[in-house]
N, C-alpha and C positions, 0 to 999 in steps of 0.2 A: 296039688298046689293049694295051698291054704287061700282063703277070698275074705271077705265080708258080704252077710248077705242080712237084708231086713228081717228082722224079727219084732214079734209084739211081745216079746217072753220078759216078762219085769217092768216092761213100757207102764207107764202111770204111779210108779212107785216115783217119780222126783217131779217136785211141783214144773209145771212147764214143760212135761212131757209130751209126744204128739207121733202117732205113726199112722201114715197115710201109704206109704208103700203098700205092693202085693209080699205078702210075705214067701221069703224067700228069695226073692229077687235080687241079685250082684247092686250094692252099693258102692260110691264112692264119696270123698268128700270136696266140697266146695270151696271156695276160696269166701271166707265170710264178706257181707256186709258191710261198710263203713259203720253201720248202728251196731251192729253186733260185736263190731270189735272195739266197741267204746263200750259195749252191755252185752253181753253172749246172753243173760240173764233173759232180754227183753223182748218184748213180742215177734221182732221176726223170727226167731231160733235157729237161724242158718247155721248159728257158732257153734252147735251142739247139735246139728243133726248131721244124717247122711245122705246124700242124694240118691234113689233109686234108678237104676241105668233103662230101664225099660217101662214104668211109669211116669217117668220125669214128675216125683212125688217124692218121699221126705219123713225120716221117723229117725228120732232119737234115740235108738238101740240097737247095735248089728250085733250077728251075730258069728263066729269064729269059724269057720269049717271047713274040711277038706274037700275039695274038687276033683272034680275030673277033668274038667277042662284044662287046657293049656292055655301058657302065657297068651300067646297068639292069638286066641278065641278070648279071652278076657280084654285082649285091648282095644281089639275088633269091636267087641259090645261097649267100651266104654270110647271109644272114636266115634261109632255111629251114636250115642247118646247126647254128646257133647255136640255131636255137629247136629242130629235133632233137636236138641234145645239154642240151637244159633250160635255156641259159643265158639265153633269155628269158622264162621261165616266169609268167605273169601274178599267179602265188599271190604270187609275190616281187621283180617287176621290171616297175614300172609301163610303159604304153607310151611313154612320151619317155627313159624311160632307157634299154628296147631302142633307141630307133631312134640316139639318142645310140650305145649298143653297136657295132652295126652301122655305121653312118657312122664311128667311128673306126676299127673296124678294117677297115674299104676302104679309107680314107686313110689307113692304114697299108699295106698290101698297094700300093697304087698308089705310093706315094709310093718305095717300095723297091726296085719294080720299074724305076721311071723312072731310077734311080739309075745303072742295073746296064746293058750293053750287051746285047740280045737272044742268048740262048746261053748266058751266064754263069751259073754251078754257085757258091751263094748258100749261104754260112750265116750261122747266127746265135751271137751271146753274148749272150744277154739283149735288151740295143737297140742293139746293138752288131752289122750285117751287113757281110759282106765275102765278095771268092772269095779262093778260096785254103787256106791254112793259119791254122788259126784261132790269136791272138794270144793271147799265155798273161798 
């Protein structure tokens, strides 16, 4: 199964680049910002990076790869991430709008990766992914 995982490989080639991730680690991506989605540009970078599922950390370059793991075991890691970082928190996110949560953003993650040939150095603008040099 094709994933996205944190890589430093090309990281620093676009101005406002930043990877704090462990490398290698299954990303996904976040819902930006309010600043970010008026400036992806701008110092939070939420809009251009990817969240790391097991550092709950953040680098603006994944990378393309084949897995061994399965669907099941990638959403388990991105369920318990999400719910590690409170975004499933039951005080305020009934359980059909976590599992809603999590089911999109795997079908975001999958869908991006399927896109991408295995190998290729991924980023983002917003909902906007490409390799390369990101488009101004």
């Amino acid at each position: 199964m094709r994933v996205l995982v944190a890589t430093d490989r090309s990281n620093g080639v676009e101005p406002g680049d930043y990877t704090h991730c462990v490398e290698g680690e299954l990303v996904y991506m976040q819902e930006p910002c309010a600043s970010d989605l008026k400036n992806p540009d701008g110092p939070c970078g939420c809009g251009r990076g990817f969240a790391g599922m097991s550092s709950h950390r953040a680098t603006t370059t994944a990378l393309v790869t084949d897995s061994d793991l399965g669907r099941e075991e990638i959403r388990e890691a991105l369920r318990s991430s999400l719910e590690a970082g409170g975004w499933l928190d039951p005080t305020i996110c009934t359980a059909d709008l976590a599992e809603a949560m999590v089911e999109e953003s795997l079908h975001d993650v999958f869908r991006v990766a399927e896109h991408f040939p295995a190998g290729s150095v991924v980023r983002r603008r917003l909902s906007q992914y490409f390799v390369g040099s990101t488009p101004r």
